[in-house]
C-alpha positions in Angstrom: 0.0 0.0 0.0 1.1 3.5 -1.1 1.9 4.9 2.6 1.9 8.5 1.2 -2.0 8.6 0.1 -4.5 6.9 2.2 -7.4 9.5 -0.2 -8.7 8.5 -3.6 -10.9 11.5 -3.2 -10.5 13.8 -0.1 -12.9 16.4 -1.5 -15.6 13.9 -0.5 -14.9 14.2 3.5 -15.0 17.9 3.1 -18.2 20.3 4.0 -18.7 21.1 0.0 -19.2 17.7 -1.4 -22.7 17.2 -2.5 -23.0 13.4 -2.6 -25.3 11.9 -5.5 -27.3 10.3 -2.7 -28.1 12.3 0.8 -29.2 9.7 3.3 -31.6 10.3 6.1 -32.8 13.6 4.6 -35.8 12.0 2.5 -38.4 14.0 4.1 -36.4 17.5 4.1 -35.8 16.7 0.4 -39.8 15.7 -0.4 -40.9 18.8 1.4 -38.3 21.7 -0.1 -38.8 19.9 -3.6 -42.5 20.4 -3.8 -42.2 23.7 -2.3 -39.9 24.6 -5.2 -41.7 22.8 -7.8 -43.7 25.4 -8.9 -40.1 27.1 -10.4 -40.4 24.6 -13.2 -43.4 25.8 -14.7 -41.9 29.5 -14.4 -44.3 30.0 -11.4 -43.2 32.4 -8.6 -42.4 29.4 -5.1 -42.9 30.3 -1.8 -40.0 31.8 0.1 -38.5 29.0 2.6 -37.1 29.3 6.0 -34.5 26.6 6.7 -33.3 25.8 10.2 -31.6 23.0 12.3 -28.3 22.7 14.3 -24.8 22.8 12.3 -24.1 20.2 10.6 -27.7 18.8 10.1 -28.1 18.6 6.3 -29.8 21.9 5.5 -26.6 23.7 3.4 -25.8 20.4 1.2 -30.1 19.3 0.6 -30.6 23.0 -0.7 -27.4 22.4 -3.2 -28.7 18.8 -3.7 -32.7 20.3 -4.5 -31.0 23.2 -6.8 -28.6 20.9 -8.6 -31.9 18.6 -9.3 -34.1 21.5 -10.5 -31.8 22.6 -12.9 -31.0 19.0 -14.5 -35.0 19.2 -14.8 -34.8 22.7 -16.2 -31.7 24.6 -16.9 -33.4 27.5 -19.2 -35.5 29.2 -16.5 -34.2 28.7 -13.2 -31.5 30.2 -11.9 -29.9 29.2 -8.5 -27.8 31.5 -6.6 -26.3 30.5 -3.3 -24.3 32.9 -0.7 -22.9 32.0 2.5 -23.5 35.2 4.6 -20.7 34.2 6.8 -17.7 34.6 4.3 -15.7 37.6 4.7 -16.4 40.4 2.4 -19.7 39.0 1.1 -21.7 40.3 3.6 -20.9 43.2 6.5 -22.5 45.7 4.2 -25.6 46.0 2.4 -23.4 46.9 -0.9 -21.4 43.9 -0.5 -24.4 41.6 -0.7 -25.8 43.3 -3.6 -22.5 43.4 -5.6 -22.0 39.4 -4.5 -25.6 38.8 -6.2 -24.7 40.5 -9.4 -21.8 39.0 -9.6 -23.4 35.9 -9.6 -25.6 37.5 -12.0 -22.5 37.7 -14.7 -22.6 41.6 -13.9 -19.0 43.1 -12.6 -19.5 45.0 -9.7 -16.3 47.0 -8.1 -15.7 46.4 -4.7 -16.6 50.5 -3.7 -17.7 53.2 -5.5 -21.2 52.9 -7.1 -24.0 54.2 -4.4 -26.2 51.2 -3.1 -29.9 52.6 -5.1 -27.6 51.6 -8.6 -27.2 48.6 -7.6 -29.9 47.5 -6.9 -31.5 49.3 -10.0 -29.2 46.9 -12.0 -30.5 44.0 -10.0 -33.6 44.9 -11.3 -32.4 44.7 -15.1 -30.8 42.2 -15.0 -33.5 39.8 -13.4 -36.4 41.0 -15.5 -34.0 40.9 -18.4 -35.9 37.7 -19.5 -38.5 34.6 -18.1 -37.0 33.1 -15.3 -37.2 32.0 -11.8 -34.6 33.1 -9.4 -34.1 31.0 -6.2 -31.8 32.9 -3.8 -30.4 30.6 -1.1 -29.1 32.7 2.4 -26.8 30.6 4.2 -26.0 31.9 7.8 -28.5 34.4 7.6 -28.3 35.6 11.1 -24.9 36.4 10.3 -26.3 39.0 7.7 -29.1 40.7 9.5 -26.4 40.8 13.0 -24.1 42.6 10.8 -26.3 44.6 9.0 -30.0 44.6 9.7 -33.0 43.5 8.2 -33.6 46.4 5.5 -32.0 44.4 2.0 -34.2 41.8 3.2 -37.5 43.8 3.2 -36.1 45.0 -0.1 -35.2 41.6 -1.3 -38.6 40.0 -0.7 -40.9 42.9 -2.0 -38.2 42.8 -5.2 -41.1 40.9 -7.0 -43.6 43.9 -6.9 -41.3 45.4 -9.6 -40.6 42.2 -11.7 -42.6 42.0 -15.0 -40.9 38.6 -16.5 -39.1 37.1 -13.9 -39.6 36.2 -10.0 -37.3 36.0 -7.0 -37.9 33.8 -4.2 -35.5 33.9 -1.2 -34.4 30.6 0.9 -33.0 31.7 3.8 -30.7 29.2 6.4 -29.8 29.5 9.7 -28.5 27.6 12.7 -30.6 29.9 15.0 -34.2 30.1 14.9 -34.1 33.1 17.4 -32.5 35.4 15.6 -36.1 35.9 13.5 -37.8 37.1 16.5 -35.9 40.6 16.1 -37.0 40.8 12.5 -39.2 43.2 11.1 -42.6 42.1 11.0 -43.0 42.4 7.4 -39.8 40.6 6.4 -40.5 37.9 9.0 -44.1 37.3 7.4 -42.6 37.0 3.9 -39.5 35.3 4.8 -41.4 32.5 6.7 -44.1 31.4 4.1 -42.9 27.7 4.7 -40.5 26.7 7.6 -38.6 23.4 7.4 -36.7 21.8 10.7 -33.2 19.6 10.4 -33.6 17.9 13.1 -29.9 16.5 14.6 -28.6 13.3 13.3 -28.2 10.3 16.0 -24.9 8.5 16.0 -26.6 4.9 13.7 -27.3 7.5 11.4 -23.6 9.9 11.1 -22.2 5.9 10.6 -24.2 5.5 7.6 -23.2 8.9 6.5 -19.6 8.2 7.0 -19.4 4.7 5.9 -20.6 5.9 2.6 -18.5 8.5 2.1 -15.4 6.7 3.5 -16.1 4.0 1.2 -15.7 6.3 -1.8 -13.0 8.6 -0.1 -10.2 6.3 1.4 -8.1 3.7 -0.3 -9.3 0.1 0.6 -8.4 -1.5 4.3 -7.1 1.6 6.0 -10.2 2.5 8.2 -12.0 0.4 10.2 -15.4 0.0 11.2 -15.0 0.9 15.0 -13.1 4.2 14.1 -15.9 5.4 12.2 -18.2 4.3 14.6 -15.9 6.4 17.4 -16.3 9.4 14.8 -20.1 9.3 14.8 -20.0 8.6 18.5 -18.7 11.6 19.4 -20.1 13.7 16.7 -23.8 12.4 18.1 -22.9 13.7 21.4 -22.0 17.5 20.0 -25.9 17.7 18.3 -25.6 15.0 15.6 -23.2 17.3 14.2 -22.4 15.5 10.6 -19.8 18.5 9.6 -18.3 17.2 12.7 -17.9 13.7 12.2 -16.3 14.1 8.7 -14.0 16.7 9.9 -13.0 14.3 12.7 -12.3 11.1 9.9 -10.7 13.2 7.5 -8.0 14.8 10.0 -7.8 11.8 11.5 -6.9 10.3 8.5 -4.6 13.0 7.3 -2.5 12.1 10.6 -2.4 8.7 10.3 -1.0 9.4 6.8 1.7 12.2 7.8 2.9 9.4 10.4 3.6 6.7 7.6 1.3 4.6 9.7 -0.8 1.4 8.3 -4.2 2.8 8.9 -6.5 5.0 10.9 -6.9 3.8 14.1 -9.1 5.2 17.1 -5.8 6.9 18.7 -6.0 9.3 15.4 -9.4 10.2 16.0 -9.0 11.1 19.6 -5.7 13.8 18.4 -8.0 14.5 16.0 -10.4 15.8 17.7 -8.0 17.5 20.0 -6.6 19.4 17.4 -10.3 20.4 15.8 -10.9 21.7 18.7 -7.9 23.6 19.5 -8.4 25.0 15.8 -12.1 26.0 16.7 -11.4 27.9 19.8 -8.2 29.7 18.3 -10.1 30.7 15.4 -13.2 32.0 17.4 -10.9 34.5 19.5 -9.4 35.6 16.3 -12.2 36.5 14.8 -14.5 38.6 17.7 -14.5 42.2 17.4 -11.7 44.2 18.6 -13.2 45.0 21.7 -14.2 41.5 22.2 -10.8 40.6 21.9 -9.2 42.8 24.0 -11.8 41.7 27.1 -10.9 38.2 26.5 -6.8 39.2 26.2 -7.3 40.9 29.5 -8.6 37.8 31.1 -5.3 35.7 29.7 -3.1 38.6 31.1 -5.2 37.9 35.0 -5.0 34.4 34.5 -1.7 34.5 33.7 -0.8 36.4 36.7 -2.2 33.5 38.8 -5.8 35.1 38.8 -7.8 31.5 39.3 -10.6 33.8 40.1 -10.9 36.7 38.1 -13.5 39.6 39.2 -15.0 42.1 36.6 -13.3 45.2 38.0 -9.9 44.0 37.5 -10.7 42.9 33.9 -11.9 46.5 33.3 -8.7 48.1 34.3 -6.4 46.2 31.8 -8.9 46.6 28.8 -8.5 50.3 29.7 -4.9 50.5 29.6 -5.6 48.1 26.6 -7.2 50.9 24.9 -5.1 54.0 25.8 -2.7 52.2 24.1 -4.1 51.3 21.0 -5.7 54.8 20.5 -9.5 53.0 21.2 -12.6 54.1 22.6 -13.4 52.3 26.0 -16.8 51.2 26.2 -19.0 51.8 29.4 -18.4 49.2 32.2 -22.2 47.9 31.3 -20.9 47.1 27.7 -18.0 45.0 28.7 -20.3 43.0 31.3 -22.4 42.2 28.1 -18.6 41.3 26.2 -18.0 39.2 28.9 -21.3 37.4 28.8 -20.7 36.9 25.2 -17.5 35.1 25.8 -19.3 32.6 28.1 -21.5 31.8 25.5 -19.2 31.0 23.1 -17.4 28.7 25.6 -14.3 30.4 26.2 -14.6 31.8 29.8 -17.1 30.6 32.4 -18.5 33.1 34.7 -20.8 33.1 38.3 -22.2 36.3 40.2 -20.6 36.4 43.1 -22.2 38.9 46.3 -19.8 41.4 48.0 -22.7 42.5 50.4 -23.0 46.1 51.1 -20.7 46.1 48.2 -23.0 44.8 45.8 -22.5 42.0 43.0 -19.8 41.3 41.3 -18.8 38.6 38.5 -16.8 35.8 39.0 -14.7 34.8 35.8 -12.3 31.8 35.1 -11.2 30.7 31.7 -12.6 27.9 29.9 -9.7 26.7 27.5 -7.1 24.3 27.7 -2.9 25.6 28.0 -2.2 24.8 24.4 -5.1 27.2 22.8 -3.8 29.6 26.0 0.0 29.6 25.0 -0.9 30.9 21.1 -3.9 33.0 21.9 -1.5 35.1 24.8 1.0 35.5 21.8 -1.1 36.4 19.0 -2.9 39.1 21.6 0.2 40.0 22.7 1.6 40.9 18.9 -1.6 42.7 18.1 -1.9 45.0 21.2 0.8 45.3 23.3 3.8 45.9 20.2 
């Protein structure tokens, strides 16, 4: 056996592949399919809200529904599909409107034009001709938290304008809450049909994996108890099936960079170590700056043998934090609300604590192991402190 490849085809254990058969989805596939049926006679569908846990299906059955409309009829349908979470795609209303026209086959320069042309071009170029346009919104809290609710108002009353073509609009979230601070108008349109992912259980992630292993690793390298152990433990994270591959294909990848014979459960357990020291490393990195220099002010406390970390003393390095680097400070209020935040996304814990006369006070410890510690405190260090 070829020690230096253990993948005939690693793009099938990624989050992008759309397999030619999606198991356990038969009824999210029956329902979105009839809903967008009506495309193929050139009739307007409802718009569709998608939602479920990550990993539960709903991003690769919309691809799967598209890519079957248009095998059925590639003349009048046109699918567009935009991950709102991508950088530059969508933190402003013009970003999201040049990303559609450029799916459109229309150039749009990255600044420049004012927002009304664009969407007067949108307008154009969709009633240019007969057609159907289905609009899938992946992560669309992401786009409404960053920048409201307004292009989607304007999105879903586009088709008041239209003479020969109609929009519809499915929109995809992880979060079902996020709706409730829509405005009423959009959240009427937007939810004409709801459809729930539920979570996958761990029998069915091993069917998932088995299949795509099958196609995606070379012959005897994988067992079936490691891919049992990947579905295992993706079951207990909310049937997570972005998970599970993840955990099989790194797990390969190291058995491979190790010249060893095969995957074996050891692989999967550093595998999922190192997912998860990716994850956390890569959710710090990525909060706002203010965010970040909360969170680098707990390291610095924690660092200084703070195993219990109070509020006020976080406060005073994020303001020396911020004299330095020329910021704002935000009110003490706004960093309690940071600091809740950063609970929430699993990287501190917190507990209110009573001083008595003195009031209430938060208790804060951190969350994350040394190895995710030792590169955040660096990277923190080289952004604010040089």
């Amino acid at each position: 056996m070829d020690k230096q490849s253990f993948f005939t085809d690693k793009h099938i254990l990624t989050h992008n592949y759309i397999p030619p058969e999606i198991y356990h989805r038969d009824e999210q596939i029956s329902k979105i399919a009839k809903i967008l049926a009506p495309s193929l006679k050139l009739e307007q569908p409802s718009n569709l809200f998608v939602y479920g846990t990550t990993g539960t299906g709903k991003s690769v059955v919309i691809k799967y529904v598209f890519k079957e409309l248009l095998v059925a009829n590639n003349t009048n349908i046109k699918s567009i599909y935009i991950n709102c979470k991508l950088r530059r795609v969508s933190d402003t209303e013009y970003r999201m409107l040049a990303t559609i026209l450029r799916e459109l086959n229309f150039p749009v320069p990255d600044t420049g034009l004012p927002t009304e042309a664009l969407y007067t071009k949108l307008f154009e170029l969709l009633d240019k001709r007969h057609q159907i346009i289905l609009l899938a919104l992946d992560e669309l809290d992401a786009l409404v938290t960053k920048i409201g609710d307004e292009i989607l108002y304007n999105l879903t009353r586009i088709n008041t304008e239209l003479q020969n073509s109609k929009i519809s609009i499915i929109g995809i979230s992880n979060n079902i809450s996020f709706t409730e601070n829509l405005d009423p108008r959009v959240k009427s349109s937007l939810s004409e049909e709801e459809i729930i992912f539920p979570p996958y259980n761990a029998l069915e992630l091993k069917n998932i994996l088995l299949d795509r292993a099958n196609k995606a690793l070379k012959e005897g390298i994988c067992s079936e108890g490691v891919i049992s152990k990947c579905a295992a433990i993706a079951a207990q994270e909310q049937g997570d099936a972005r998970r599970a591959l993840d955990l099989l294909r790194v797990a390969a990848e190291l058995a491979e960079r190790n010249n060893d014979l095969e995957i074996t459960q050891k692989h999967v357990e550093t595998a999922e170590q190192k997912l998860e020291l990716d994850r956390i490393v890569e959710l710090s990195k990525t909060q706002p700056k203010h965010s970040q220099m909360v969170f680098y002010s707990i390291l610095k406390l924690f660092e200084k043998g703070g195993e219990q970390i109070l509020t006020g003393d976080i406060y005073e390095i994020y303001s020396s934090l911020c004299k330095r680097n020329g910021f704002r400070m935000l009110t003490n209020r706004r960093i309690s609300d940071l600091i809740s935040e950063l609970d929430m996304l699993g990287l501190i814990s917190t507990k209110v604590i009573s001083k008595g006369r003195y009031g209430r006070t938060r208790e804060v410890r951190l969350a994350i192991a040394k190895k995710p510690f030792d590169i955040l405190k660096t990277f923190f260090s080289d952004l604010y402190e040089t």
